[in-house]
BADREN-808355 format. One record per residue (C-alpha): chain; x, y, z; residue number from 1. Coordinates in Angstrom, 2 decimals. Example, Ala and Ser with C-alpha at 12.3 -4.5 7.8 and 13.67 -1.06 7.14 Angstrom:
REC,ch,u,v,w,i
REC,A,12.30,-4.50,7.80,1 .
REC,A,13.67,-1.06,7.14,2 .
***
This chain:
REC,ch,u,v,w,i
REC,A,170.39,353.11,80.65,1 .
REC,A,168.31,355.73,78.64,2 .
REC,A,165.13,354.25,76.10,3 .
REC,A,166.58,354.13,73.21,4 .
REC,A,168.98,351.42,74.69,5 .
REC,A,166.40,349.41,76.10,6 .
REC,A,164.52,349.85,72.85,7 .
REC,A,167.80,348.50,70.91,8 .
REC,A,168.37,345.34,73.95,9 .
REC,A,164.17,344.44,73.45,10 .
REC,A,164.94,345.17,69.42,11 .
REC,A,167.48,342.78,69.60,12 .
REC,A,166.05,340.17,71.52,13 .
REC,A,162.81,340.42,69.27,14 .
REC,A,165.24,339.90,66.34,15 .
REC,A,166.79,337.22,67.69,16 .
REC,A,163.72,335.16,68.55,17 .
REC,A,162.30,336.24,64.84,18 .
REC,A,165.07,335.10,63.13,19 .
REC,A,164.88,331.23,65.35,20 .
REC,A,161.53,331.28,63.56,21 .
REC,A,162.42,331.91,59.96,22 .
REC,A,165.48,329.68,60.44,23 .
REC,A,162.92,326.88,61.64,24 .
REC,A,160.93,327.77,58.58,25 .
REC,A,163.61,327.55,56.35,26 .
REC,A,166.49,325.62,57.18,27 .
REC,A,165.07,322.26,55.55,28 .
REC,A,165.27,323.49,51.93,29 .
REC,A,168.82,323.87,51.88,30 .
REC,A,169.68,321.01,54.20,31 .
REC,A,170.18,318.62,51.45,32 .
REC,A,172.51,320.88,49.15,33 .
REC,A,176.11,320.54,49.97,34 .
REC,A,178.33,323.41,51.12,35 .
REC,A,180.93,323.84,53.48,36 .
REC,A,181.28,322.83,57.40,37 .
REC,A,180.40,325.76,59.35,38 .
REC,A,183.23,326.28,62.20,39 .
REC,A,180.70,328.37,64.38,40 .
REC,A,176.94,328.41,65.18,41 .
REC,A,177.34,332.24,65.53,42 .
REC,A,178.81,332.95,62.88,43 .
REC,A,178.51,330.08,60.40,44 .
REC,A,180.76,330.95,57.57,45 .
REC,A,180.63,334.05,57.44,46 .
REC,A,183.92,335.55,58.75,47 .
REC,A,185.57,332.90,56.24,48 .
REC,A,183.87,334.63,53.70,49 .
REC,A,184.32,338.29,54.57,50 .
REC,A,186.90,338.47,56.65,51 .
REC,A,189.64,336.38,54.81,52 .
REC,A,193.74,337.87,54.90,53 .
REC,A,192.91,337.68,51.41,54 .
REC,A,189.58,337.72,49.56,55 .
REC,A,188.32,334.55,47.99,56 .
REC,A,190.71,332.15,49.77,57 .
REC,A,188.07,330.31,50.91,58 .
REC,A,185.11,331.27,48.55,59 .
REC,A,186.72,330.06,45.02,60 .
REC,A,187.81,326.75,46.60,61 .
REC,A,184.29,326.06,47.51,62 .
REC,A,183.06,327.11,44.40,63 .
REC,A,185.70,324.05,42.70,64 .
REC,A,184.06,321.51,45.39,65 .
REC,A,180.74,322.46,45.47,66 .
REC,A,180.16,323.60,42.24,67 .
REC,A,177.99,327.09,41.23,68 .
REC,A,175.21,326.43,43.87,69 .
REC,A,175.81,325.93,47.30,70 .
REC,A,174.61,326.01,50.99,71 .
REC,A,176.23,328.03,53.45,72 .
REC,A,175.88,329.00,57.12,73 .
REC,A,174.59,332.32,58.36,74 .
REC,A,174.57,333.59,61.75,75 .
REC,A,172.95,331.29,64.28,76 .
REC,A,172.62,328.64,62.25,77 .
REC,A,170.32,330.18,59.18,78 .
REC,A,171.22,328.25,56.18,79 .
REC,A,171.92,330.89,52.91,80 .
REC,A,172.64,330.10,48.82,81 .
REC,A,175.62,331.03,47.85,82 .
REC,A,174.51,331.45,43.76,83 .
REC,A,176.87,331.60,40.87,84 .
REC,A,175.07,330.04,38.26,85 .
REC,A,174.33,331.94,34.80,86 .
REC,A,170.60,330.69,34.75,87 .
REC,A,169.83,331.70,38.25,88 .
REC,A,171.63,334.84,38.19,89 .
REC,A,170.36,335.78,34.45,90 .
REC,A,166.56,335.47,36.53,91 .
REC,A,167.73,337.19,39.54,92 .
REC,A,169.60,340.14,37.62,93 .
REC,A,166.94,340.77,35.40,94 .
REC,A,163.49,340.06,37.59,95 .
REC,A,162.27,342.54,40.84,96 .
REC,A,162.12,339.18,42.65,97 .
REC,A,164.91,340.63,45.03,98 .
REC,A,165.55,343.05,46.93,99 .
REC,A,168.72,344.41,48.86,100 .
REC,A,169.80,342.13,51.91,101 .
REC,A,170.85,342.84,55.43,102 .
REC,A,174.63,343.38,55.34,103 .
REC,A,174.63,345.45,51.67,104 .
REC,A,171.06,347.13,52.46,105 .
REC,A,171.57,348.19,56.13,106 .
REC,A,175.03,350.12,54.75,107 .
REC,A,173.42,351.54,52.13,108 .
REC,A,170.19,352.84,53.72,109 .
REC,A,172.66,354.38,56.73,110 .
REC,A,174.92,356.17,54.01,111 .
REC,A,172.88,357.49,51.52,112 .
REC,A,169.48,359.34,51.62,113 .
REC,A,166.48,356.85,51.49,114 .
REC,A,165.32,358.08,47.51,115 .
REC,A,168.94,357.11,46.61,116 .
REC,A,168.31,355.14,42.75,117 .
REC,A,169.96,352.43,44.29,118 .
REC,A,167.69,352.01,47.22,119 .
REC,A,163.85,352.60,45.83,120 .
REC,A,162.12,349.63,44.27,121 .
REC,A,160.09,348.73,41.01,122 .
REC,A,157.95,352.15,39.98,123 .
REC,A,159.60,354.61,41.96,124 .
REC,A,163.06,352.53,40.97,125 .
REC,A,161.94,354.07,37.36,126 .
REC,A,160.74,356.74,38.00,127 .
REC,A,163.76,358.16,39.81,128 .
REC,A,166.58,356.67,37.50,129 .
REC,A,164.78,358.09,33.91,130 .
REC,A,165.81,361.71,34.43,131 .
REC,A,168.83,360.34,35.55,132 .
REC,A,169.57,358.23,32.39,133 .
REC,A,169.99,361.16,30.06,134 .
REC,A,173.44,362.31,32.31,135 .
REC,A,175.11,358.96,31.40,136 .
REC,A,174.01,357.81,27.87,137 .
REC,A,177.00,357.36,25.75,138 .
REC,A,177.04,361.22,24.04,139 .
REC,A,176.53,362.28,27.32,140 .
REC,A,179.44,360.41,28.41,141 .
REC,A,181.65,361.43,25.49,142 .
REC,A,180.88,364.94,26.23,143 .
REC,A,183.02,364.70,29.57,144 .
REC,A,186.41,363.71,28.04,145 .
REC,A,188.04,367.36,28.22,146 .
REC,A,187.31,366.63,31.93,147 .
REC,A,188.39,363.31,32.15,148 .
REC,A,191.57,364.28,30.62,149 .
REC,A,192.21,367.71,32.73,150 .
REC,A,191.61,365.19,35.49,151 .
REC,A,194.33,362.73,34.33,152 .
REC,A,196.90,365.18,33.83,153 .
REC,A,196.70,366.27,37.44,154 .
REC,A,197.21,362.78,38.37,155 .
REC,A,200.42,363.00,35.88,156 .
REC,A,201.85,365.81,37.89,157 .
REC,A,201.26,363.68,41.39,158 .
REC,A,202.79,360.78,39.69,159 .
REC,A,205.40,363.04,39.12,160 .
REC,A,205.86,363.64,42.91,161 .
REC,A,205.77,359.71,43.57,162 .
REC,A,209.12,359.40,40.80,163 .
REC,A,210.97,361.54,43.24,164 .
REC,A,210.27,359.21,45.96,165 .
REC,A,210.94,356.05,43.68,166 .
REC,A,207.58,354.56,46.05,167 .
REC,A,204.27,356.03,46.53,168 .
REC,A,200.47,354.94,47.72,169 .
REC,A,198.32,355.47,44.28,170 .
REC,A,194.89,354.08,45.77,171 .
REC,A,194.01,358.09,47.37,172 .
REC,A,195.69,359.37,43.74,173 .
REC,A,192.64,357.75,42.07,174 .
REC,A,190.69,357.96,44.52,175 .
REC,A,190.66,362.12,44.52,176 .
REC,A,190.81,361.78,40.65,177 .
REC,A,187.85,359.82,40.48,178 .
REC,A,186.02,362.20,42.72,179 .
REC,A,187.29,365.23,41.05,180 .
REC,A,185.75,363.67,37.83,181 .
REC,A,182.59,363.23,39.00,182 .
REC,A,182.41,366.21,40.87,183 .
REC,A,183.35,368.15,37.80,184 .
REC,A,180.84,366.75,35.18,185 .
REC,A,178.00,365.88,37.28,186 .
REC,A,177.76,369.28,39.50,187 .
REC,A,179.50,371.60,37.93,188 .
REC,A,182.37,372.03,40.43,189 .
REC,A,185.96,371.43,41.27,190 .
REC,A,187.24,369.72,44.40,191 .
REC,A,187.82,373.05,45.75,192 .
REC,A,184.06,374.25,45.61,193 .
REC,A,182.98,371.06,47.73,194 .
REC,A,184.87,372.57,50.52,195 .
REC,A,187.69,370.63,53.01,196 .
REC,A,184.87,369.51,55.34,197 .
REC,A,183.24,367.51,52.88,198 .
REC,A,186.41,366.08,51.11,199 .
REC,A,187.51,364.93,54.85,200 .
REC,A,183.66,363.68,55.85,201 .
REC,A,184.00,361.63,52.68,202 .
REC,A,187.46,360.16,53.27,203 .
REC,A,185.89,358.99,56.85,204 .
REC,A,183.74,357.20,55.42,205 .
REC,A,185.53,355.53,52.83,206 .
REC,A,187.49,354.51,55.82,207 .
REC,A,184.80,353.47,57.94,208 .
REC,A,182.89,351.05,55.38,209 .
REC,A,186.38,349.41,54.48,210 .
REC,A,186.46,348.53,58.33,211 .
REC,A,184.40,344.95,58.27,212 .
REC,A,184.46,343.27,61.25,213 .
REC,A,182.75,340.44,63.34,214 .
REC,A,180.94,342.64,65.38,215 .
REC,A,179.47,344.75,62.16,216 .
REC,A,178.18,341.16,60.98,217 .
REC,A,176.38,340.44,64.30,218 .
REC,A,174.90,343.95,63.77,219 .
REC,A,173.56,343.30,60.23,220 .
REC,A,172.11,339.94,61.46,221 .
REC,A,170.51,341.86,64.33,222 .
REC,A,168.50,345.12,62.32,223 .
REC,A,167.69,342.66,59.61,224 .
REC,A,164.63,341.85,61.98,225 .
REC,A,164.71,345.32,63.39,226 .
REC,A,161.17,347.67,62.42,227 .
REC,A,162.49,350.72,60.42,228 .
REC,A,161.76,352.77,63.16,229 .
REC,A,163.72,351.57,65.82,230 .
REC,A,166.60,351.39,63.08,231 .
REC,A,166.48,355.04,62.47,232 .
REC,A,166.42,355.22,66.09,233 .
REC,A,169.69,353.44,66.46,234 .
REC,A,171.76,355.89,63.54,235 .
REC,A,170.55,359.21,65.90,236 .
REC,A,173.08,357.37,68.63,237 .
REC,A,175.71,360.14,69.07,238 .
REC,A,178.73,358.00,68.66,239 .
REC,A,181.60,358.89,65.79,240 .
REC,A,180.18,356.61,63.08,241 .
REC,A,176.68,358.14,62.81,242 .
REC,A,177.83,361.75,63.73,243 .
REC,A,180.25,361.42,60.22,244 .
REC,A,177.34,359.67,58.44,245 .
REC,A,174.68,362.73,59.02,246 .
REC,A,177.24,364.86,58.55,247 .
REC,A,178.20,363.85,54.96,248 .
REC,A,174.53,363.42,54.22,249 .
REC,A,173.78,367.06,55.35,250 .
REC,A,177.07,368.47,53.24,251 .
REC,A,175.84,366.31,50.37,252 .
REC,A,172.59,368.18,50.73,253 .
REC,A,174.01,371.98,50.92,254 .
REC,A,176.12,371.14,47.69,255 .
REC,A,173.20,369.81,45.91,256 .
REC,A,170.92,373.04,46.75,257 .
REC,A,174.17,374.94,46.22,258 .
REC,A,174.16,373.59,42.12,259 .
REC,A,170.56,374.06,42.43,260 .
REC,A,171.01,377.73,42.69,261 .
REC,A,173.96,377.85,40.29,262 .
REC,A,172.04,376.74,37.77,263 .
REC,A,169.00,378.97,38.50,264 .
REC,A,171.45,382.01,38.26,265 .
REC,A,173.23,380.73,35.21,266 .
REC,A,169.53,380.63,33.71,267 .
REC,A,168.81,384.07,34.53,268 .
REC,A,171.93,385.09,32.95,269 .
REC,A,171.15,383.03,29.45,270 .
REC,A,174.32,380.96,30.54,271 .
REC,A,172.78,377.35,30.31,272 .
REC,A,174.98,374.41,30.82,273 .
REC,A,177.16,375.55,33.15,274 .
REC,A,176.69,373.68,35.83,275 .
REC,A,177.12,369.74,34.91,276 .
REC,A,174.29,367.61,34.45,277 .
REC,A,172.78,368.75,37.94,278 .
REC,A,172.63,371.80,36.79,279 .
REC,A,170.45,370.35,33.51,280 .
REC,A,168.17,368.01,35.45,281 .
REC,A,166.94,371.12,37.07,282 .
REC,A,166.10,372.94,33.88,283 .
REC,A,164.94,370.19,32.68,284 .
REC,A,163.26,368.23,35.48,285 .
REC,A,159.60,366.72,34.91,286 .
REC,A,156.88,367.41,37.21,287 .
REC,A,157.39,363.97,38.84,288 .
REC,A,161.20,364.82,39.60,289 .
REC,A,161.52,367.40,42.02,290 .
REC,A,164.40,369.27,43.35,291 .
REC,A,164.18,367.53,46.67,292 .
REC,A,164.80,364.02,43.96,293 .
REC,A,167.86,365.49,42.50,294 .
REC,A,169.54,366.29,46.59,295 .
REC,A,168.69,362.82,47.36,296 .
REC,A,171.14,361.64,44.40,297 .
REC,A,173.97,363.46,45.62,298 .
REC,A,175.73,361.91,47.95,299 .
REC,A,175.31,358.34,46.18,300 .
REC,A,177.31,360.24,43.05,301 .
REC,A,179.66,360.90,44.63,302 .
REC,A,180.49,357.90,47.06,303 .
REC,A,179.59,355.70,44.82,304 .
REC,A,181.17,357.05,41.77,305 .
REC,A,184.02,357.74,43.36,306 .
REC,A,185.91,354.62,45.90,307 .
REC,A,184.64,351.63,43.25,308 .
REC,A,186.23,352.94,40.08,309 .
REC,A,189.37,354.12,41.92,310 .
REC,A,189.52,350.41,43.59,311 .
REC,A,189.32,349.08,40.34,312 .
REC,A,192.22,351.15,38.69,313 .
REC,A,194.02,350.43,41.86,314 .
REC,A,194.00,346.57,41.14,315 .
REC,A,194.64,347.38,37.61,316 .
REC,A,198.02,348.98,38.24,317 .
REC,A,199.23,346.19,40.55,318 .
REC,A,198.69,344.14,38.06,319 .
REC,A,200.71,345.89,35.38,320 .
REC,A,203.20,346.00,37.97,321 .
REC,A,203.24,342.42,38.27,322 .
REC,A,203.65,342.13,34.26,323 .
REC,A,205.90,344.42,32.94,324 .
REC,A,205.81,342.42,29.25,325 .
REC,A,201.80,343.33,29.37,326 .
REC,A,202.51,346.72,30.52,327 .
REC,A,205.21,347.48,27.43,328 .
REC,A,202.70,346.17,24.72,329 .
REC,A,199.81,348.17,26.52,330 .
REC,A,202.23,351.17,26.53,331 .
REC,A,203.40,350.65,22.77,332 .
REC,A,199.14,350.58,21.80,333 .
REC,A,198.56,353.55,23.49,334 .
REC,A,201.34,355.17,22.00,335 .
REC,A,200.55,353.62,18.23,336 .
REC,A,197.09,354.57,19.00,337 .
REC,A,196.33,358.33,20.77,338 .
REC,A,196.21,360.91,19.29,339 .
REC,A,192.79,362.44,18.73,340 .
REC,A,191.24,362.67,22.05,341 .
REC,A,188.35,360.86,20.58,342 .
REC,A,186.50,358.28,22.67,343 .
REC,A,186.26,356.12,19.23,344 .
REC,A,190.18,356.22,19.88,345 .
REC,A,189.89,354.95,23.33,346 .
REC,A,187.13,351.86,22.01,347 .
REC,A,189.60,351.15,19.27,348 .
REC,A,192.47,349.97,21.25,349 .
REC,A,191.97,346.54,21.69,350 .
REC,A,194.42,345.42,24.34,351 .
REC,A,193.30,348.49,26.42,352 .
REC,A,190.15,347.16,26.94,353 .
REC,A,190.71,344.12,27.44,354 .
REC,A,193.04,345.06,30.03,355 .
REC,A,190.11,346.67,31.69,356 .
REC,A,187.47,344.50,31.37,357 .
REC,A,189.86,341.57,32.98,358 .
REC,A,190.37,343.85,35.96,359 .
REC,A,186.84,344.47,36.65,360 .
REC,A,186.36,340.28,36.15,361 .
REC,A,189.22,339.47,38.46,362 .
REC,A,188.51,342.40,40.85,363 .
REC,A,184.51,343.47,40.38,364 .
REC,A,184.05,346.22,43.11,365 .
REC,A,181.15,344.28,44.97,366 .
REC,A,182.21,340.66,45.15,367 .
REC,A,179.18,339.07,46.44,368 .
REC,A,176.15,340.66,47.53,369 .
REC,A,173.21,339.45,49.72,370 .
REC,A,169.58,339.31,48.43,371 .
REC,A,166.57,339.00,50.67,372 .
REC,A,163.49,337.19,48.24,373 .
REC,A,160.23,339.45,47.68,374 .
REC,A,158.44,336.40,47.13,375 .
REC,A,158.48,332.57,46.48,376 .
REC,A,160.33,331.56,43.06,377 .
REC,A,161.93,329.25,41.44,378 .
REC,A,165.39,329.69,40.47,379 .
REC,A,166.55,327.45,37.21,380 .
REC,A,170.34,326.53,37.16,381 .
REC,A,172.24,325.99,33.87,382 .
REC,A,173.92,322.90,35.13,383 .
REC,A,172.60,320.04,37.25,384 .
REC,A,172.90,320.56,41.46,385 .
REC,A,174.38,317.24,43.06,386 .
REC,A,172.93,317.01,46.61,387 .
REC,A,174.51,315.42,49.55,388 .
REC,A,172.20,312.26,48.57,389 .
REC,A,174.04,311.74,45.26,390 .
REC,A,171.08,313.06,43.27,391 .
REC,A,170.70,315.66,41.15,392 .
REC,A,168.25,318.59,40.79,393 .
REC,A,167.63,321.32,38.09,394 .
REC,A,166.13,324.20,39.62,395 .
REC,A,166.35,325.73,43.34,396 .
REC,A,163.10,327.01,44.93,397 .
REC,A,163.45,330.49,47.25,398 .
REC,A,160.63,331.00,49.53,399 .
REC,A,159.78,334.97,50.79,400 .
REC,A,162.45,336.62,53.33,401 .
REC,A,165.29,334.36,52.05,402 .
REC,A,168.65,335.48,51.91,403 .
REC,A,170.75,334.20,48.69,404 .
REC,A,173.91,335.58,47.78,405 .
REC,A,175.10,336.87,44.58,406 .
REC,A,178.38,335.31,43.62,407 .
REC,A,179.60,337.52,41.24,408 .
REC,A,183.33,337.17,41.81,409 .
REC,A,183.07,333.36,42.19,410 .
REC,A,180.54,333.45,38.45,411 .
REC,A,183.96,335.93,37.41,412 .
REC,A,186.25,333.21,38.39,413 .
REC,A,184.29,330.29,37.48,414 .
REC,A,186.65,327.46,35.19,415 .
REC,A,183.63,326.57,33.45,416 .
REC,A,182.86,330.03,31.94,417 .
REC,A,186.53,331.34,32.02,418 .
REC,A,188.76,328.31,31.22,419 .
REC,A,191.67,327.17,33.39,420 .
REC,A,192.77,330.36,34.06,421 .
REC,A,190.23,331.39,34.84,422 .
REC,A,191.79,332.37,38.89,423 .
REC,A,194.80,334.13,36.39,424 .
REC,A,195.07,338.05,35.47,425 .
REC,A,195.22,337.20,31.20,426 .
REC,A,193.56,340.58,28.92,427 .
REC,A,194.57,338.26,25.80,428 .
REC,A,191.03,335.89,26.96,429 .
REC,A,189.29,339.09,25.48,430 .
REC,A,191.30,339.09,22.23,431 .
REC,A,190.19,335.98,21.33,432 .
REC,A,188.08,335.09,18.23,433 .
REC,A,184.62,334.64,19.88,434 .
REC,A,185.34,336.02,22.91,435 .
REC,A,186.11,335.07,26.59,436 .
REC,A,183.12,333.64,27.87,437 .
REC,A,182.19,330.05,27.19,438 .
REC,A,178.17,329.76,27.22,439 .
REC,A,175.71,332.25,27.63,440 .
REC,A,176.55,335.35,29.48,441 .
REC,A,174.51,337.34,32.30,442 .
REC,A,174.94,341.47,31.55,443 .
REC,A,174.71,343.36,28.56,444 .
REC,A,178.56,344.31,29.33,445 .
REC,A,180.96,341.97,28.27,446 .
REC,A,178.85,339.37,30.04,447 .
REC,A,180.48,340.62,33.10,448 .
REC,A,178.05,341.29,36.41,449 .
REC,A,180.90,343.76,38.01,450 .
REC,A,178.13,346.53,36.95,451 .
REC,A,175.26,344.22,37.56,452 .
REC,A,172.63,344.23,34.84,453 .
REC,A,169.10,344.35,33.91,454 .
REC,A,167.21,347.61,35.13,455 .
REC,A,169.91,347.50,38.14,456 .
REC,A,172.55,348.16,35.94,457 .
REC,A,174.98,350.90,37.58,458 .
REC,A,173.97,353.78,36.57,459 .
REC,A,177.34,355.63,35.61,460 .
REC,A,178.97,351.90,33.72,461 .
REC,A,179.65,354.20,30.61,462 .
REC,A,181.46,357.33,32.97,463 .
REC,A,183.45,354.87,34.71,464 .
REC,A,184.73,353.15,31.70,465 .
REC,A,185.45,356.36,29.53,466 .
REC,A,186.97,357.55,32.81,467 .
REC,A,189.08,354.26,33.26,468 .
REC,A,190.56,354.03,29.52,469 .
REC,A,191.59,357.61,29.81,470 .
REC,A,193.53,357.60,32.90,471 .
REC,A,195.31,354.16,32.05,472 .
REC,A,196.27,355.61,28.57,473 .
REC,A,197.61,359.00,30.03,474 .
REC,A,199.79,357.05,32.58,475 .
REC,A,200.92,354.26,31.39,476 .
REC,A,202.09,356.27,28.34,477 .
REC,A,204.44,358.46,30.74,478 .
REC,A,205.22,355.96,33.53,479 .
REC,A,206.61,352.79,34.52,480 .
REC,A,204.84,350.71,37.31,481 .
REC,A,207.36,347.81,39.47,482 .
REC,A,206.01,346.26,42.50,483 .
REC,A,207.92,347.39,46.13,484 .
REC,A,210.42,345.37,47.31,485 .
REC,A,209.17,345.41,50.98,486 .
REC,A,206.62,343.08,51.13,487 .
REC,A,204.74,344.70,54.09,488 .
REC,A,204.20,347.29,51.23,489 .
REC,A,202.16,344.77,49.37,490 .
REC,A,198.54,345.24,48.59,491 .
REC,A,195.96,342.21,48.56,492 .
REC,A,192.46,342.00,47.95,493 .
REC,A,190.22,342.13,50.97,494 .
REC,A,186.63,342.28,51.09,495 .
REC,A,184.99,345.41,53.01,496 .
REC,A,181.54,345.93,51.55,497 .
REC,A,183.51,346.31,48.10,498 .
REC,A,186.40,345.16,47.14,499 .
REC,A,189.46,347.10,48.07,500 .
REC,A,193.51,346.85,48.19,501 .
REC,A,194.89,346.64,51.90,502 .
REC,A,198.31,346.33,53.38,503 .
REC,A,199.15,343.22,55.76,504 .
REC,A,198.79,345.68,58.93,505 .
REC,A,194.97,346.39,57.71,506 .
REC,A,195.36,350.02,55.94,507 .
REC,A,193.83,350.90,52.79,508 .
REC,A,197.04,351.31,50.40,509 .
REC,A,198.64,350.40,47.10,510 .
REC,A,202.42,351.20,47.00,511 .
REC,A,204.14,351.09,43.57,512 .
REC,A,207.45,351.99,42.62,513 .
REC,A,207.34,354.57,39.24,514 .
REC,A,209.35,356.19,37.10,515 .
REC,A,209.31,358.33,34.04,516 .
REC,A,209.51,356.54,30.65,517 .
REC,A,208.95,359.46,28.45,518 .
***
């Protein structure tokens, strides 16, 4: 047994004995909300809430029993908040008070480098993203429709190949579209100039962080308690996850410094703007940005703007499939309504949107997210917590180190927001006068946390919705989209990290039937 083992077995045991402490600590706050029985001191509820066949079967009946507050059980007994509230999540969305928790932070900090805009905090947090804002402001955005659109008839001529099968798998279709996109209008590139190595690094993974499992739960618990340094210890382990994850990291980096130098030349030889918006932070980076800034920003473009949008479009299809009457009336706006190629076009077709905006409520790419407190606050809650006493309280208090969860598919399914179908795929709750939401709202998006909010906000909401609206329009104008027949050809929603369409045997996969309608 070599020292970095024994480092990890004293690590864990350290962890272990930590966490008793803060569970001692803590435990008796929560211990008079209600919340579910946990079936296992190990693992409390979590593998009911992660590991479902299908995601929420568990989660959205406790949020009918329980309500939009509610205890839950860790590992080893810790008790957590499950939050879905719009007053507490209004003050958690839109105050530093929180910070990344073990299961979304410990993925995150592996995967992408550690100046990554989603991973520094407060100052830096601002100091990073404001170069970054100018690449995704809404002219920005509207700038990359000629891409958008080469993009979307590429996926047309796949499609194509799919027709002459009568059954295909569309969730790698928009997955490569969505990275070609971003790949195109952020560096300056085609899917060609990132090279096979990368494209196949990336598609590892994809594949690995869809693979949730019991044992990657006792892990999380486990480096939550772990000193940084033994943690970075741990990811130089040569075993096939952490060999792919360095590896994608260090490609990431030579494609950065590779638009990096692009650009340069492209100055040199008065050819600005030829090299995506990479290619303009470095003309146009401050003296607090550096060049090292932009390369740590690479890899979390393209992950991140890549798997979550093409999950969402995924879900989106299935659903059309499901409703071909929705489908024919989307089909007959988009034909009524194209034209121009303008994105005013794309904003002005009102079921189209609201077809999108229910499929990022029904199917919001990170479902629920854990939060580890920065300090001791007060949470308020819009609606009055019952305890298991029969009494009733009207705001929760969080002490420092405690994990909460972010409910935001359980707020996105809530009755009391949504109405009584609120669990049902309907776009026409968007065309209604006043709106879908009933009561205030949390995000400065349709009231919608599937992008979060606040100063979190994602940082490419407006790419991925341009993006979105012009790959529905382009394919649903030429196709026709039917469930398969075989069931074991079915996709459901399972939760691994994000939310993501699965196959009963476990594989990543959407199969639709298409044909050509025009």
């Amino acid at each position: 047994m070599d020292g970095i083992q024994l480092a990890l077995i004293g690590a864990s045991i350290l962890a272990l004995y930590l966490s008793y402490l803060a569970l001692l600590r803590r435990s008796s706050k929560f211990r008079e909300l209600r919340g579910p029985a946990s079936p296992s001191w190990i693992f409390g509820n979590m593998l009911q809430l992660t590991l479902s066949a299908t995601y929420g079967e568990y989660e959205f009946e406790w949020l009918k029993k329980y309500g939009s507050v509610y205890r839950i059980k860790g590992l080893f007994g810790e008790d957590h908040l499950m939050i879905s509230d719009t007053a507490a999540l209004q003050r958690m969305v839109n105050r530093e008070y929180f910070k990344l928790g073990p299961s979304i932070g410990n993925a995150s900090r592996l995967i992408y480098n550690p100046n990554a805009v989603l991973l520094v905090e407060e100052r830096e947090h601002k100091r990073v993203r404001t170069p970054l804002n100018a690449g995704f402001t809404a002219a920005a955005v509207r700038s990359y429709i000629p891409i958008f659109e080469r993009v979307a008839q590429t996926l047309t001529e796949q499609f194509e190949d799919i027709v002459s099968h009568a059954v295909g798998d569309i969730s790698p279709l928009f997955g490569q579209a969505t990275l070609a996109a971003v790949t195109e209008a952020v560096l300056g590139l085609s899917l060609n100039d990132l090279g096979d190595e990368f494209i196949s690094t990336n598609l590892s993974l994809i594949k690995m962080t869809s693979n949730q499992s019991a044992t990657q739960l006792l892990v999380d618990s486990v480096l939550r308690r772990i000193p940084v340094t033994i943690r970075d210890l741990a990811s130089r382990i040569p075993v096939e996850p952490f060999k792919s994850i360095h590896k994608a990291k260090y490609l990431s980096d030579e494609i950065g410094m590779k638009v990096i130098q692009n650009s340069k030349n492209a100055k040199g030889q008065g050819l600005d703007g030829t090299c995506g918006f990479y290619g303009d932070l470095v003309d146009k980076t401050c003296p607090t940005f550096s060049e090292r800034d932009i390369l740590d920003q690479t890899s979390l473009l393209l992950l991140a703007g890549q798997d979550t949008t093409a999950n969402t479009l995924t879900f989106g299809f299935i659903e059309l499939a499901r409703n071909l009457d929705l489908q024919e009336q989307l089909r007959a706006e988009i034909h009524t309504s194209l034209g121009s190629g303008d994105a005013k076009a794309y904003d002005g077709m009102p079921l189209l949107n609201a077809f999108i905006k229910e499929a990022l409520r029904m199917y919001p790419p990170v479902a629920v997210s854990d939060r580890i407190a920065t300090e001791d606050i007060v949470l308020p809650v819009s609606e009055p917590i019952i305890t298991s006493q029969g009494t009733q309280i009207s705001e929760i208090p969080i002490l420092k180190g405690q994990v909460v969860y972010l409910g935001t598919a359980q707020y996105q399914r809530s009755e009391l927001r949504w109405g009584p179908d609120a669990n049902e795929f309907n776009p026409s709750r968007w065309l209604k006068e006043g709106g879908a939401l009933n009561g205030e709202g949390v995000s400065s998006y349709a009231n919608l946390l599937s992008f979060f909010g606040g100063s979190r906000i994602c940082l490419g909401w407006r790419f991925a919705l341009l993006e979105m609206q012009i790959f529905v329009c382009e394919l649903v104008a030429k196709f026709q989209f039917s469930l398969p027949d075989e069931d074991h050809l079915n996709a459901r929603c399972r939760y691994a990290f994000t939310i993501q369409p699965m196959l009963p045997n476990g594989k990543k996969a959407a199969f639709l039937k298409i044909k050509r309608v025009v």
